[in-house]
C-alpha positions in Angstrom: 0.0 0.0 0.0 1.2 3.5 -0.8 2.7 5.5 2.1 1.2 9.4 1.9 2.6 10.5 5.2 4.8 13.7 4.2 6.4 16.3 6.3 5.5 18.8 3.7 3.8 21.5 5.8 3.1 25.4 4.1 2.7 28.5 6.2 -0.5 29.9 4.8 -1.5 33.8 6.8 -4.9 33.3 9.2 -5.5 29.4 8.1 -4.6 26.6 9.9 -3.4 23.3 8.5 -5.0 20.2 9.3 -3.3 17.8 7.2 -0.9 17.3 3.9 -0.8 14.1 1.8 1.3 13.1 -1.0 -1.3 11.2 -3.3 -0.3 10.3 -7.6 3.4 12.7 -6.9 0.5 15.6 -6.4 0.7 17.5 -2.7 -3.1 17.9 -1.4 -3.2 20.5 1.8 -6.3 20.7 3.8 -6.7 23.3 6.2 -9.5 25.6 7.4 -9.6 29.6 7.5 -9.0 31.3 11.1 -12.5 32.6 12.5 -12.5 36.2 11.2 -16.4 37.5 12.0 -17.4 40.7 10.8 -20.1 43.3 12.1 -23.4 43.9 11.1 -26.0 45.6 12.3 -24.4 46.0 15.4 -23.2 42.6 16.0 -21.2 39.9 15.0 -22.2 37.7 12.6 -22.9 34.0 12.5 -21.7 31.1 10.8 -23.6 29.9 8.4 -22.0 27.0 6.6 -18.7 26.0 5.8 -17.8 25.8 1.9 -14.1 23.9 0.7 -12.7 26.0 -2.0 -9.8 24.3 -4.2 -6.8 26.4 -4.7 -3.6 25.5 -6.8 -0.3 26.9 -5.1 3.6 26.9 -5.5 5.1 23.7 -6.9 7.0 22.0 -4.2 10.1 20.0 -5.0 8.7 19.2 -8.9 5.8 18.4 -7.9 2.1 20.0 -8.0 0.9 21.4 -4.6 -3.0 21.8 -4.0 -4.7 23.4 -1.1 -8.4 22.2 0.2 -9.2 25.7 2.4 -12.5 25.2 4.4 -13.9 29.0 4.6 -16.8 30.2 6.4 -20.1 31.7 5.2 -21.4 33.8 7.5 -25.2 35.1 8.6 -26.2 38.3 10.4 -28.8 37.2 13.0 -30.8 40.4 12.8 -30.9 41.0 8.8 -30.3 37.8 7.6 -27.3 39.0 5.3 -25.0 36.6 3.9 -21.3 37.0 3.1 -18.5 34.7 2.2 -15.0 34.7 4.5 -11.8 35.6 1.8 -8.5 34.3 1.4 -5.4 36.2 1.7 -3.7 34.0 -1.1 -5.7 34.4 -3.7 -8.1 36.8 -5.7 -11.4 36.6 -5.2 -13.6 34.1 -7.4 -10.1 32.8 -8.8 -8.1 29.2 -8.0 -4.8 30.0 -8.9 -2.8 31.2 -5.6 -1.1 34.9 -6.5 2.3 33.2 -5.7 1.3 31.6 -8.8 0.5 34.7 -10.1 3.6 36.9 -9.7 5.6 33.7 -10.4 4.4 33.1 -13.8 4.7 37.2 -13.8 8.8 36.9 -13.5 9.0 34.5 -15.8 7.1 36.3 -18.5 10.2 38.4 -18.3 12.6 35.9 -19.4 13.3 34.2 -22.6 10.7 31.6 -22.1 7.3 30.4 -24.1 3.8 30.2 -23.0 4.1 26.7 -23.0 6.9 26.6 -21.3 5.8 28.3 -18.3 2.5 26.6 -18.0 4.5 23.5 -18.2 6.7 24.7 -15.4 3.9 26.3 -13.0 1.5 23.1 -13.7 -0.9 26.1 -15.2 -2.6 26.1 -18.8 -1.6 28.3 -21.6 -5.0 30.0 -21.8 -4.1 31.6 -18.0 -0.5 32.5 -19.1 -1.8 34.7 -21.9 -4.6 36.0 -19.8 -2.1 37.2 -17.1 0.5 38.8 -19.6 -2.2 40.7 -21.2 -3.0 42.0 -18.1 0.5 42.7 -17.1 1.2 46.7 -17.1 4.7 47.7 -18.2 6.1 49.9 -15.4 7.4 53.4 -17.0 11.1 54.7 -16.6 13.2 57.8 -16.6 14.3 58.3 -20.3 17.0 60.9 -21.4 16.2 61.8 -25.0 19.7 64.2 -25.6 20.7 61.1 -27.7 18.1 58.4 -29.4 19.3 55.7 -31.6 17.2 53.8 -34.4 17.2 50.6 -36.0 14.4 48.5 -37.6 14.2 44.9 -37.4 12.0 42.7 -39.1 9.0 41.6 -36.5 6.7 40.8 -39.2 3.5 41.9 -37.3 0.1 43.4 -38.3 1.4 42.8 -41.9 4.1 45.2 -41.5 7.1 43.5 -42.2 9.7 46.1 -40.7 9.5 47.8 -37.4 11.4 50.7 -35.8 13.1 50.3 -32.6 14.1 53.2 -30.5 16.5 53.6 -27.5 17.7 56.5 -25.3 21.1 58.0 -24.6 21.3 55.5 -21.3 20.6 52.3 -24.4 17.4 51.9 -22.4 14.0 51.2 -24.7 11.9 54.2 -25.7 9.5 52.7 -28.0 8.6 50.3 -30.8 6.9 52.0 -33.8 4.7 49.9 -35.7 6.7 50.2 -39.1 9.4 52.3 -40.7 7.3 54.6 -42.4 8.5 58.9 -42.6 5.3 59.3 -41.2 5.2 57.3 -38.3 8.8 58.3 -37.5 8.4 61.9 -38.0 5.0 61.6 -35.4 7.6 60.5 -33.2 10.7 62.7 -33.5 7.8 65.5 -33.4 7.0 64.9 -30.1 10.2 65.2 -28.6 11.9 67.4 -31.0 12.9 69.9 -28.1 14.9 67.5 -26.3 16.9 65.1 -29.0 20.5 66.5 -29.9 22.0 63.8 -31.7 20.7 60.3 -33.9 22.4 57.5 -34.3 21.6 55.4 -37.1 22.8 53.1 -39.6 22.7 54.3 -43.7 19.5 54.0 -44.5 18.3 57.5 -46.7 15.0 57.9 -45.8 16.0 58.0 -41.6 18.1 60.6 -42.3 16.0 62.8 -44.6 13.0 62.3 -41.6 15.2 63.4 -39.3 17.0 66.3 -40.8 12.9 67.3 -41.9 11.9 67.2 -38.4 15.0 67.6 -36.7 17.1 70.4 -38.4 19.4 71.6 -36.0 19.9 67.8 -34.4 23.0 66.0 -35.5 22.9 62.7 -36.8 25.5 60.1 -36.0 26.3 57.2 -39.0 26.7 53.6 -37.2 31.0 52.7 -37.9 29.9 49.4 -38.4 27.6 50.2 -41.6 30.7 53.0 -42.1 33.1 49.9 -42.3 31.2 47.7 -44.6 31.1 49.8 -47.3 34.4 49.4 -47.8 34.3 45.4 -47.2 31.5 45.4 -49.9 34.0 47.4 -52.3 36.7 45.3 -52.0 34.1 41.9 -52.4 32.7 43.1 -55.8 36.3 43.8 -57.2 37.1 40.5 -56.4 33.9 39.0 -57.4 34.1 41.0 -60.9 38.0 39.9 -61.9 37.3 36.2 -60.8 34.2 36.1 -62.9 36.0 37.8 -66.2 39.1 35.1 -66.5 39.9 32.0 -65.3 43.7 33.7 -64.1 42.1 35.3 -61.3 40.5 32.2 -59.6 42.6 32.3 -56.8 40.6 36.1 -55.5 37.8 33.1 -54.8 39.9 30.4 -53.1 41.5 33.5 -50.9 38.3 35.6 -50.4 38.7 35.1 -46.5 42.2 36.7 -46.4 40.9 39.5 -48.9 38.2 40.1 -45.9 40.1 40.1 -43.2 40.9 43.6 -41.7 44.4 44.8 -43.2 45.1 46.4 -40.0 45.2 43.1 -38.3 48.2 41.2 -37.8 49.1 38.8 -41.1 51.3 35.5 -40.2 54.4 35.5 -43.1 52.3 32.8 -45.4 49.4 35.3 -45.4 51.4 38.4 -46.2 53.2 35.7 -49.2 49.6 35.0 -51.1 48.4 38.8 -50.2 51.2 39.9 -52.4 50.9 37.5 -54.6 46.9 38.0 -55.0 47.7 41.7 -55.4 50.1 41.2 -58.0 47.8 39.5 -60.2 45.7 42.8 -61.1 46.6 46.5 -60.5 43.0 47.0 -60.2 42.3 44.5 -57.3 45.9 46.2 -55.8 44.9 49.7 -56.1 41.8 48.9 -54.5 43.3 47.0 -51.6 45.5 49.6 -51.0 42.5 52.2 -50.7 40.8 49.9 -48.3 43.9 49.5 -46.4 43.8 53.3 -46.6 40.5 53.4 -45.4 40.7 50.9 -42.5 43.4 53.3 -41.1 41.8 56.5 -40.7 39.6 55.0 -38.6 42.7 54.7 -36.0 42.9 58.9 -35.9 41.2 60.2 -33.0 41.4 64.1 -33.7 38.6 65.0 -35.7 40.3 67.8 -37.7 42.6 65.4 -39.3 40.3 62.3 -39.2 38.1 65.0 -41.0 41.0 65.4 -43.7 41.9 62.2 -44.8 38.7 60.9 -45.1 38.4 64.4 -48.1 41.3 63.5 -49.4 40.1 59.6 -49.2 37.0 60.3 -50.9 38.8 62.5 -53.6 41.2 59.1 -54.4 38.4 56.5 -54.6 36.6 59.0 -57.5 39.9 59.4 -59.8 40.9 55.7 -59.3 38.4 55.0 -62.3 37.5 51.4 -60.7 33.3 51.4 -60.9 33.2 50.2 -57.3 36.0 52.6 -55.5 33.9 55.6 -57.3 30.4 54.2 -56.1 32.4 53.9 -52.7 33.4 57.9 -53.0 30.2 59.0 -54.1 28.5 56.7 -50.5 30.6 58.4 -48.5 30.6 61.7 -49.8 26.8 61.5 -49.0 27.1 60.5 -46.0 30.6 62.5 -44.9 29.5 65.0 -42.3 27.5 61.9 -40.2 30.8 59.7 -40.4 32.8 62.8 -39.2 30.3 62.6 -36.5 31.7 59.0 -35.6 34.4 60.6 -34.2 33.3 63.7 -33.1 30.9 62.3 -30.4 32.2 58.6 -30.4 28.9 56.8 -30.4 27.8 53.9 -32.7 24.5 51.8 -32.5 26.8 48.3 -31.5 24.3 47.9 -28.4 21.5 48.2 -30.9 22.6 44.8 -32.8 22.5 43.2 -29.5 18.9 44.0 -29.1 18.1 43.0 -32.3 19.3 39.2 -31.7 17.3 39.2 -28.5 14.4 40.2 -30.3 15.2 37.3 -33.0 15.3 34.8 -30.2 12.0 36.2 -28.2 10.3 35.2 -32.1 11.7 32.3 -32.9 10.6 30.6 -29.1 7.1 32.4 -30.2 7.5 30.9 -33.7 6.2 34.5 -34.6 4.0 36.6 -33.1 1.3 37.9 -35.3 -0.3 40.9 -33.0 2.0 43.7 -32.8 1.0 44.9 -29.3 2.0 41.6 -27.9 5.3 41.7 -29.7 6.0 45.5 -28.2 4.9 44.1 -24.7 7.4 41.1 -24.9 10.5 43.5 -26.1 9.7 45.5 -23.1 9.7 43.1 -20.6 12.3 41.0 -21.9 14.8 43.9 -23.0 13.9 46.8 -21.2 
């Protein structure tokens, strides 16, 4: 015969336990409500009747912990009014304990699914999403001097971008629907008295929004977008000469060494094939050299000079009469007074990738969220 004796004994406020029993690896707890009378008319009331109520608590030790409370009904002898006792635990006209409650709260906060917390907290996922959609997303000091934007692709409401927007301290402003001028400029509009300085990556139509609404703001361009420009340069020179003749195959078996940051240190084979891969075309070398160039302005830190070279760079790339060192020119001649602003205010939107692949994995254990104010709530709780 099964054993249920179990030392398992709870501390529950004004009810005292009767008994606890371990029955199918599920704890049941029987206990009965402290006698709390209230007034009426004059006096104290009467008990009525008793009524069990059924209440489902804290796992203990893995396993599922349920709570018989006996609770009074009580009578007024002079009215005939009847009430029902409470219980501290839990909500009125509810059987799930607010333990439960605030514990599937916190873990709504971490990277975890619906399923995966009802599974945890022995709770369907039908009450999960009831409490997260009743969760209330507590509100923060923000410092708007310096915002930074970056879309990501959240594909909800059948909007397949959306706009997220952090604060000088990298701490969550907003999610904006989409990426629309309008929708950003609604935005920017409403705090145009306090934001200084954008940083962004290269996307035209975020800075021609912001300049609109935001004329006297200065607008920082993300070095990482900066950088790849160049890496993009120096990938469709080699792409181009490898496709034109068959003497140039080796720009494909080497692309990785082409890649890799020229600043970096090169072992003695690597610095044997680089000069070997550079002597095969003065095309691919002059462009090498330009990205080489490139790489090591980036190492100035006074923004007069860094603010020189990168003129003087921009003038080489347009006479060197390769397609893709000219399109490179003309990119960063667009874009040369928010790169000078790289090192003006040393800034860049780095953090901002971070967020992004949090915001990939809080999809993917969603397997895509469909309603955009759900997926706003989860960013908020789980990145905020």
């Amino acid at each position: 015969m099964q054993n249920n004796f179990t030392t398992f004994r709870p501390e529950i406020k004004d009810v005292k336990i009767k008994k606890a029993e371990l029955i199918c690896d599920t704890y049941h707890v029987y206990g009965i409500r402290a006698d709390i009378r209230q007034n009426c008319c004059g006096r104290k009331m009467n008990i009525h009747d008793y009524r069990t109520v059924t209440i489902r608590s804290l796992s203990y030790g893995n396993r599922k912990v349920i709570l018989h409370i006996e609770k009074q009904r009580y009578v007024c002898p002079i009215c005939n009014k009847r009430t029902t006792s409470s219980i501290g635990i839990v909500d009125r006209n509810c059987s799930i304990s607010n333990e439960v409650k605030d514990e599937i709260r916190r873990k709504l906060s971490e990277m975890k699914s619906f399923t995966q917390i009802g599974r945890e907290e022995n709770t369907s996922i039908s009450t999960v999403m009831r409490i997260f959609h009743d969760i209330e997303v507590p509100h923060k000091e923000l410092d708007y001097e310096t915002v930074y934007l970056d879309e990501f692709k959240g594909n909800a409401d059948k909007e397949k971008y959306q706009l997220a927007i952090y604060d000088t301290n990298h701490i969550l402003i907003d999610i904006l629907k989409d990426r629309k001028s309008s929708t950003i400029r609604k935005f920017l509009l409403c705090h145009k008295d306090s934001i200084k300085k954008v940083g962004m990556d290269m996307f035209m139509q975020f800075r021609n929004t912001v300049y609109s609404c935001l004329p006297h703001a200065d607008i920082v361009a993300d070095k990482y977008h900066v950088i790849r420009q160049a890496n993009w340069m120096i990938r469709d020179v080699r792409i181009r000469l490898f496709n034109s003749d068959v003497k140039y195959r080796e720009y494909k078996k080497y692309w990785k060494l082409i890649a890799k940051n020229p600043n970096s240190t090169f072992s003695l084979l690597q610095k044997k094939r680089l000069k070997k891969l550079k002597n095969l075309s003065e095309i691919f070398s002059r462009a090498y050299d330009l990205r080489t160039k490139f790489f090591s302005i980036f190492e100035i830190k006074d923004v007069t000079i860094f603010s020189h070279e990168l003129k003087n760079l921009i003038g080489e790339l347009k006479e060197s009469g390769i397609k893709e060192c000219i399109k490179l020119g003309e990119t960063l001649s667009n874009w040369e007074e928010e790169i000078n602003n790289i090192q003006k205010y040393n800034i860049n939107n780095g953090f901002v990738e971070g967020k992004n692949n949090k915001i990939k994995v809080i999809k993917r254990l969603s397997y895509g969220i469909k309603k955009f104010d759900n997926l706003k709530k989860f960013i908020q709780l789980r990145i905020s």
